[in-house]
Backbone bond lengths (Angstrom), bond angles and torsions (degrees), N, CA, C in turn:
res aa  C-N    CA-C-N  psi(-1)  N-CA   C-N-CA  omega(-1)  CA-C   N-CA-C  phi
1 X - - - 1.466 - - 1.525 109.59 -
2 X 1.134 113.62 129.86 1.520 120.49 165.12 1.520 161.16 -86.95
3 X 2.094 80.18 53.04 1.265 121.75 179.53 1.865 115.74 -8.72
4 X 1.649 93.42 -54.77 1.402 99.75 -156.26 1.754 105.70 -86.48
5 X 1.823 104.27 -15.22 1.606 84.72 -170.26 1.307 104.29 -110.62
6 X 1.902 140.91 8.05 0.969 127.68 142.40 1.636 130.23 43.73
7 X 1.210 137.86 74.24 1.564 122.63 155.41 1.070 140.21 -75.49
8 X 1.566 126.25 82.86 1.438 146.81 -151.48 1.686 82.80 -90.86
9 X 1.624 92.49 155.63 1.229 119.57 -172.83 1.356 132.81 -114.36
10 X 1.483 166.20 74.44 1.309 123.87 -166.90 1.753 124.10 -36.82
11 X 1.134 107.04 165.90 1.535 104.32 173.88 1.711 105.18 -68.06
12 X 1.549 98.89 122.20 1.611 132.55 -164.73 1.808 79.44 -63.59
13 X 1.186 131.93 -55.84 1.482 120.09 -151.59 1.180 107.07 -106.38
14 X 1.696 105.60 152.18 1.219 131.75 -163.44 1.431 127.02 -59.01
15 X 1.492 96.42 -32.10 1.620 109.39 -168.39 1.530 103.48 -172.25
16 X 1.015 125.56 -164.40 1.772 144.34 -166.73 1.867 102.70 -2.71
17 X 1.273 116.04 79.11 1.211 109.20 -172.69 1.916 96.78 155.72
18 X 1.624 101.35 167.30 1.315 121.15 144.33 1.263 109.17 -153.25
19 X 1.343 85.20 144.41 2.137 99.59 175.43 1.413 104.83 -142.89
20 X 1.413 115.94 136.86 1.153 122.11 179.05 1.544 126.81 -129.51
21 X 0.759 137.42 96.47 1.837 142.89 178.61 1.707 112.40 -40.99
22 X 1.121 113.98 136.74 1.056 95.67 177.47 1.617 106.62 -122.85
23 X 2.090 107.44 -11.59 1.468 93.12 -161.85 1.531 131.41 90.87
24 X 1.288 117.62 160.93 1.473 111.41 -174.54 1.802 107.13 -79.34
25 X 0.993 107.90 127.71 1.441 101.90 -163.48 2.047 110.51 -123.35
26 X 1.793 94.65 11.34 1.168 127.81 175.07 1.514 125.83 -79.53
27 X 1.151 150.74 140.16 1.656 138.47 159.79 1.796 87.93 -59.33
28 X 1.530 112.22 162.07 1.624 109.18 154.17 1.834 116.80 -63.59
29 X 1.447 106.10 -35.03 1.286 95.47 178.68 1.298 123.46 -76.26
30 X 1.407 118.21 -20.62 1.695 137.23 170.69 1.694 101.62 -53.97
31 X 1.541 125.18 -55.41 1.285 133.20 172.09 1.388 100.27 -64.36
32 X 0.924 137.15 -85.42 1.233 121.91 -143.27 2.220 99.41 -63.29
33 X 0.634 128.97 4.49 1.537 135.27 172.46 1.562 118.73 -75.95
34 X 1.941 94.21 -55.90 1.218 104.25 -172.60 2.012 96.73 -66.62
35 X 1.350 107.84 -62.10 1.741 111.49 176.89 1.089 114.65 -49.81
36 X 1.690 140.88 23.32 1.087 141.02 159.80 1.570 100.45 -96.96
37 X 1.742 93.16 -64.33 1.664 111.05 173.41 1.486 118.89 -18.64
38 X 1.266 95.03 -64.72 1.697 119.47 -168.46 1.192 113.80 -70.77
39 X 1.169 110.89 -42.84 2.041 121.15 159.03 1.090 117.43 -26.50
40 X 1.190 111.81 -90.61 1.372 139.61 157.49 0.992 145.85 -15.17
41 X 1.229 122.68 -57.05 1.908 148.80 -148.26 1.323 116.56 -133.42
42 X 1.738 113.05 -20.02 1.570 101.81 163.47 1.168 131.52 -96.77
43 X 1.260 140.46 81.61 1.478 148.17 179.12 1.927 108.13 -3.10
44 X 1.141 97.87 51.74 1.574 90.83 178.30 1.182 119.14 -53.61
45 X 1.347 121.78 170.60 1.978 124.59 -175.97 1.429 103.08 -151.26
46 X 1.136 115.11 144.95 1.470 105.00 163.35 1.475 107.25 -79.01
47 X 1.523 99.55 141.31 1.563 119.30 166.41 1.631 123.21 -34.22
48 X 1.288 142.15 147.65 1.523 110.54 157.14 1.615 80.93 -123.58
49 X 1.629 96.15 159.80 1.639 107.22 169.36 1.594 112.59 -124.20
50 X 1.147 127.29 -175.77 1.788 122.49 164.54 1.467 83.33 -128.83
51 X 1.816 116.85 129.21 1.327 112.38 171.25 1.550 96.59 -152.43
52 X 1.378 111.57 110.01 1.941 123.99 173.25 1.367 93.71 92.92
53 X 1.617 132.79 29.87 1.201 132.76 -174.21 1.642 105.28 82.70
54 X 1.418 136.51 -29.75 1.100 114.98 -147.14 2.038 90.77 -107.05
55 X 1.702 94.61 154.15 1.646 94.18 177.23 1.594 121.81 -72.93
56 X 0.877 140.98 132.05 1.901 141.11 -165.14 1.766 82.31 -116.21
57 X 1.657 114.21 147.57 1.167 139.16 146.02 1.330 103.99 -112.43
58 X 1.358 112.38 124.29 1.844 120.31 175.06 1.479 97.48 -90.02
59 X 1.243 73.47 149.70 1.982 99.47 174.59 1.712 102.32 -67.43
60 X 1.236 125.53 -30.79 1.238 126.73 173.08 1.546 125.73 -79.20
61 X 1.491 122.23 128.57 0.728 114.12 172.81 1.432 134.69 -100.46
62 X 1.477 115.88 -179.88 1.847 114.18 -158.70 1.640 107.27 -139.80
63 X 0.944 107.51 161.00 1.570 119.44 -177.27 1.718 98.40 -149.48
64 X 1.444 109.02 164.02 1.203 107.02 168.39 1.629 124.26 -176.68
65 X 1.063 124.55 95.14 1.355 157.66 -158.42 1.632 118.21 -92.84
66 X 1.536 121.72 142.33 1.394 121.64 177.75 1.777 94.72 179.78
67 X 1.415 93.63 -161.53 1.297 134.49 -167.58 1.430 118.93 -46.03
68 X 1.549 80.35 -58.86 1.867 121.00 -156.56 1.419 102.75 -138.79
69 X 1.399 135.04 165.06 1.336 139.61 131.54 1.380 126.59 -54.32
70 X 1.734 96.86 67.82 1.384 112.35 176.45 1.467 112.54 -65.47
71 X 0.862 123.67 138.50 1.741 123.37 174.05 1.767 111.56 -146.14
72 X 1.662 103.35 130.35 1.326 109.44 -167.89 1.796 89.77 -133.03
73 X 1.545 87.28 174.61 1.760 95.53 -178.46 1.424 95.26 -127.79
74 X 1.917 94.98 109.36 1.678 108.76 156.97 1.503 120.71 -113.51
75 X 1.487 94.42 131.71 1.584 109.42 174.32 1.829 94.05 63.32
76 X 0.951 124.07 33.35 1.809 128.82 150.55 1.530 93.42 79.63
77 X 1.534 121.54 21.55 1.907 130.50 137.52 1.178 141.68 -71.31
78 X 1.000 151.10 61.39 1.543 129.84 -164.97 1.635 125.16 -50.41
79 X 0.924 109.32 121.73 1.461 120.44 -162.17 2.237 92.37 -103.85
80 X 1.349 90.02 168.66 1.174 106.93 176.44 1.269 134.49 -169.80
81 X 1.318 147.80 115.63 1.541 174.14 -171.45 1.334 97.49 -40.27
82 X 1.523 118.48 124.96 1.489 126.46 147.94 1.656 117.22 -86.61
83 X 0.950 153.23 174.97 1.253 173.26 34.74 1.757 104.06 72.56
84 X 1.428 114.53 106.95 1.360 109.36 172.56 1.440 115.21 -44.08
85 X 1.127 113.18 122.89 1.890 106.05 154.75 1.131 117.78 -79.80
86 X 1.321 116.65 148.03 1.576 125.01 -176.26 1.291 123.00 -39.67
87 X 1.222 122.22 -38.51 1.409 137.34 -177.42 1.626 96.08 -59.70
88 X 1.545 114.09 -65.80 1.366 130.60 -127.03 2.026 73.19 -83.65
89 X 1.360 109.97 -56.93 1.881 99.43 172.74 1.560 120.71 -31.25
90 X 1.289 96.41 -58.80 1.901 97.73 177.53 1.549 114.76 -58.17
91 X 1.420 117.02 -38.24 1.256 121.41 -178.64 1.626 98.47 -62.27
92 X 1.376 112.31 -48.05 1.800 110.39 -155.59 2.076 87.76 -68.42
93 X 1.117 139.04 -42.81 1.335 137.30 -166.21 1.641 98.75 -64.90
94 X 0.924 111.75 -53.31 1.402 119.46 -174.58 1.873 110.46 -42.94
95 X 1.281 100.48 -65.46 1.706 114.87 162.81 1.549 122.25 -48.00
96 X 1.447 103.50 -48.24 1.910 101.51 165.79 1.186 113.33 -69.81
97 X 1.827 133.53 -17.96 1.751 117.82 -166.53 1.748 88.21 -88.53
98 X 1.206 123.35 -38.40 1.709 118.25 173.28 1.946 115.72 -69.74
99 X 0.931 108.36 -27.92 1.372 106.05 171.12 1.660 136.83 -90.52
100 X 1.351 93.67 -26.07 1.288 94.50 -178.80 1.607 120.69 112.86
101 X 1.094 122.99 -20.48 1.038 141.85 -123.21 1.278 101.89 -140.03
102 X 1.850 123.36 149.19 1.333 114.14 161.08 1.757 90.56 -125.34
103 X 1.658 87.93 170.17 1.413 93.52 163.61 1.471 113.45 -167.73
104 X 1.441 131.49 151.74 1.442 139.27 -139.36 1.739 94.96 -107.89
105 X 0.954 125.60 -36.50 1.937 136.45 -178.40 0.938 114.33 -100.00
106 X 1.231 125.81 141.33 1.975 133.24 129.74 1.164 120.32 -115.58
107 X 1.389 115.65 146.67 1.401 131.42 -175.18 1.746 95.76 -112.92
108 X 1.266 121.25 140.43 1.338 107.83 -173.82 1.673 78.80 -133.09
109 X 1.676 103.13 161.53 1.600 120.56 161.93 1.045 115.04 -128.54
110 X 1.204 120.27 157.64 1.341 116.22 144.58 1.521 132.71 -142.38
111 X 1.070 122.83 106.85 1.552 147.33 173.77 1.517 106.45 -49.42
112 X 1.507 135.11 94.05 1.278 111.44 162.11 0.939 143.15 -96.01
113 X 1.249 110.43 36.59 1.587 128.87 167.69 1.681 111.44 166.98
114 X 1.367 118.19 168.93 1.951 112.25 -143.87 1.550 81.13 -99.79
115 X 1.411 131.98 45.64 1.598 130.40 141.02 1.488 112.03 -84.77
116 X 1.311 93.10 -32.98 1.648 103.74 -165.67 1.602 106.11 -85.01
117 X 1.114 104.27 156.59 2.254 92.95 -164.13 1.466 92.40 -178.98
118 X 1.304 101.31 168.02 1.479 116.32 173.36 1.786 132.17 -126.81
119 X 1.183 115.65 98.86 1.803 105.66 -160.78 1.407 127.07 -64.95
120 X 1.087 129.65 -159.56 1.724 108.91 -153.15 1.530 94.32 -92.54
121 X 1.183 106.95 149.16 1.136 139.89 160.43 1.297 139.88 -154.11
122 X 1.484 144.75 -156.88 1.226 160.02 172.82 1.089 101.86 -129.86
123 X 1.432 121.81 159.72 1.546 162.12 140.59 1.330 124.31 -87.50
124 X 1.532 115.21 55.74 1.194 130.00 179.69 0.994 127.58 -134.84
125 X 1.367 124.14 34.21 1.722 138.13 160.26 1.160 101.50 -39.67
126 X 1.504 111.11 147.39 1.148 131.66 -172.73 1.759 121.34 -72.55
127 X 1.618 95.82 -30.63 1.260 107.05 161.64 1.450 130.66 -60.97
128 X 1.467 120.05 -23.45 1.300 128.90 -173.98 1.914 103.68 -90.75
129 X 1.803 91.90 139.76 1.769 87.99 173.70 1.535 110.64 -71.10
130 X 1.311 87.42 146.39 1.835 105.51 -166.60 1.423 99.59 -75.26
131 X 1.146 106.38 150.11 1.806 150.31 -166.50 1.760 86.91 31.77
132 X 1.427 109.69 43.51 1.876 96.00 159.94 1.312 120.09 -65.00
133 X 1.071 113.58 -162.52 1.561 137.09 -166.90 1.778 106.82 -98.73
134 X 0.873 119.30 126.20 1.453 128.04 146.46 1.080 121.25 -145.65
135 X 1.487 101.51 144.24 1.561 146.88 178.93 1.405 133.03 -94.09
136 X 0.985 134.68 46.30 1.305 159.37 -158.68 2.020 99.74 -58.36
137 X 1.094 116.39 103.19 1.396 117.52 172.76 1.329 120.33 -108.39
138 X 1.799 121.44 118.64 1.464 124.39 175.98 1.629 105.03 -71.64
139 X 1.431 110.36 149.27 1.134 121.54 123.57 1.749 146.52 -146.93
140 X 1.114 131.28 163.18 1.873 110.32 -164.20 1.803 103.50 75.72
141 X 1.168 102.99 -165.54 1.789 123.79 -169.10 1.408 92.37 -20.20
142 X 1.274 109.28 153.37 1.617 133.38 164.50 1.196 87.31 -91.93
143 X 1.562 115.28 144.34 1.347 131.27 148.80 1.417 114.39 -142.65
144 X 1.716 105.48 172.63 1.463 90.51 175.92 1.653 107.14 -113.75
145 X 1.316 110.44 -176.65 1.354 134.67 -156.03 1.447 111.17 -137.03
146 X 0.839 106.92 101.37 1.993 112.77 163.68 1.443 129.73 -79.90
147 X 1.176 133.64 145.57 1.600 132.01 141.87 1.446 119.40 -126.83
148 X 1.336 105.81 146.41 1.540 102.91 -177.22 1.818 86.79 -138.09
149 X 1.481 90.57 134.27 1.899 103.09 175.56 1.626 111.88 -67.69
150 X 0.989 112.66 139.10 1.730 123.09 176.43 1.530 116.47 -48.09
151 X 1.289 123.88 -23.46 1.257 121.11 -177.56 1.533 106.70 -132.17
152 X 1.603 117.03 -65.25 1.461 132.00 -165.86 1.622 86.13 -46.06
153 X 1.845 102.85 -174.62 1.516 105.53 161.90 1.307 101.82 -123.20
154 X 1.594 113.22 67.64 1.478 104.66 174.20 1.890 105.31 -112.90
155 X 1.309 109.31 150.57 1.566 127.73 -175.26 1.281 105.57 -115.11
156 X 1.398 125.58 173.69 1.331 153.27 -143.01 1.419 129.28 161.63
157 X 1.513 116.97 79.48 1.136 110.25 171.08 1.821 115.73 -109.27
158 X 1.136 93.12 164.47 1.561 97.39 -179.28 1.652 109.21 -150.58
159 X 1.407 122.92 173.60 1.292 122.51 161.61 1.486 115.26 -126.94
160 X 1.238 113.22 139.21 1.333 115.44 -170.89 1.670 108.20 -98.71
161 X 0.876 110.96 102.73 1.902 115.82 165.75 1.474 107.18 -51.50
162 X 0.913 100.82 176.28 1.681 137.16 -152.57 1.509 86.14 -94.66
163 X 1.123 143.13 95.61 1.880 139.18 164.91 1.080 95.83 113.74
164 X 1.549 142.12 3.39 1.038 116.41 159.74 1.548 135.49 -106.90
165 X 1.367 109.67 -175.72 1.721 105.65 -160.37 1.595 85.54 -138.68
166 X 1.543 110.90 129.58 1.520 157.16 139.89 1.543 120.30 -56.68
167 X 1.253 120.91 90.61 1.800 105.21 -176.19 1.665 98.66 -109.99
168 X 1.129 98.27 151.66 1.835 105.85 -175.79 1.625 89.24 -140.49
169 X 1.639 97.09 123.96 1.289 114.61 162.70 1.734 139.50 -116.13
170 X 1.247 118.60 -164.93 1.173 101.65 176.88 1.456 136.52 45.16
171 X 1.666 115.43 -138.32 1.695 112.38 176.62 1.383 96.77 -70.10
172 X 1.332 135.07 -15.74 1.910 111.05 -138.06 1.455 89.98 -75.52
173 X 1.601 157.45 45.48 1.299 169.67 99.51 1.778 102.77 -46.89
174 X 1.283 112.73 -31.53 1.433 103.31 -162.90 1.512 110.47 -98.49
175 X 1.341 119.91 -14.65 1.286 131.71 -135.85 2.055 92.99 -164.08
176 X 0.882 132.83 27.22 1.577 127.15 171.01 1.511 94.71 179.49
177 X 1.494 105.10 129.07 1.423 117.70 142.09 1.252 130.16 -78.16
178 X 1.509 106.13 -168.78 1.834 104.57 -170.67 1.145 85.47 -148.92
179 X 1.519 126.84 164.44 1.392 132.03 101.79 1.487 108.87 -153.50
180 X 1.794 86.01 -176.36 1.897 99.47 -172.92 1.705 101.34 -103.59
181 X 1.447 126.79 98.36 1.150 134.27 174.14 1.626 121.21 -47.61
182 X 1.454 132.50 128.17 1.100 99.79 179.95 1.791 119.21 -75.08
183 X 1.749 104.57 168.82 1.579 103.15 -165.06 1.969 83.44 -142.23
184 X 1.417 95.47 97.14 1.839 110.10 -177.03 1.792 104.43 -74.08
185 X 1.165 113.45 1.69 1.719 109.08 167.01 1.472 113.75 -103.79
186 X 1.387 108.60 8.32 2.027 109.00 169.90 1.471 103.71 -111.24
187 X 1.142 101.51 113.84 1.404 96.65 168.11 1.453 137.08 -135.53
188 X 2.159 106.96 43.01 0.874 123.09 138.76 1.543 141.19 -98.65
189 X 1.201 131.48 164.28 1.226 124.77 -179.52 1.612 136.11 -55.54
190 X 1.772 117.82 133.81 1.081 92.90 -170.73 1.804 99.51 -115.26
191 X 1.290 123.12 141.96 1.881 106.14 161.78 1.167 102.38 -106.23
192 X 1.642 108.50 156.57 1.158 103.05 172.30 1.753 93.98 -138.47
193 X 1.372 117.36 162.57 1.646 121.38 -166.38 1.629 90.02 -124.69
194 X 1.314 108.73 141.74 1.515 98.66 155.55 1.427 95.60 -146.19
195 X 1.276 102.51 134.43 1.774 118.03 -167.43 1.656 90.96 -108.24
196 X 1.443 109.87 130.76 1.084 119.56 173.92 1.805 131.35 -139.49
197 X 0.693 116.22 -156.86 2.013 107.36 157.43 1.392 131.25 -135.94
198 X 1.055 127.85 118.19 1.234 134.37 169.16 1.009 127.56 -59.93
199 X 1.641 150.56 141.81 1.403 140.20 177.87 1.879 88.49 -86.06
200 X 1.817 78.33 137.79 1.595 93.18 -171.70 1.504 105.49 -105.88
């Protein structure tokens, strides 16, 4: 890990929010290990949603990891928490001694290729503690990343490299959306982790 060369950020946004870049914060061989790991070894699933009444299976798939058998209701699903695996524990410590930060969940994705994407939204389930911390970790395909503020007309795009980690703090849940646009000229896989907290 590349403790010492770090690309810290000021907070990227203007107002009602913090976001901070951090950069690839990986060796290349550290990434490409974990994106084997993660390939591989996490029982991914596709998502299901309820959307206009009717049930959607996404082409993307999901994993989802913590503390406890946390279980919340998205998009009128009940979802539910496996048991850290050892790996995915060392990985989550590793991300809190550079951030600052702890956190009890991960939500993992996976995009297998830049058709597959996610449209704007928030990270503000009711289950999650309000204006917490998240840590959003790339790995595989570069893609990019948007925000657009809830009212103002201010934008924000960025691209996230391969080892690096995205943290969003404070309101910017209350006051900025996100999403991952699709990008039809990548057409390897991307995961992405976002470690967060659940009210326990």
């Amino acid at each position: 890990m590349q403790l010492f060369n770090r690309n810290f950020t000021d907070n990227l946004l203007p107002f009602d929010g913090e976001l901070y870049y951090y950069g690839p914060v990986f060796t290349s061989e550290e990434v490409a290990n974990w994106y084997q790991l993660l390939l591989h070894q996490i029982p991914w699933k596709h998502d299901e949603l309820i959307m206009f009444g009717k049930k959607i299976i996404t082409a993307r798939k999901v994993a989802w990891y913590g503390d406890n058998h946390f279980s919340y209701v998205y998009s009128h699903q009940l979802k539910q928490a496996s048991i850290w695996t050892t790996e995915l524990l060392n990985l989550k410590h590793q991300i809190e001694k550079i951030c600052g930060e702890t956190f009890n969940s991960c939500l993992l994705n996976l995009y297998h290729h830049g058709k597959e994407s996610m449209g704007w939204h928030s990270d503000n389930e009711r289950e999650l503690v309000p204006n917490g911390t998240i840590a959003s970790v790339s790995f595989g395909a570069e893609r990019k990343f948007m925000f657009r503020h809830n009212e103002e007309k201010n934008n924000l795009t960025l691209m996230l490299e391969s080892g690096s980690i995205l943290l969003m703090k404070g309101s910017i849940q209350t006051h900025w959306k996100h999403q991952l646009p699709p990008m039809a000229k990548i057409t390897t896989p991307r995961i992405n982790l976002t470690f967060r907290n659940m009210i326990q």
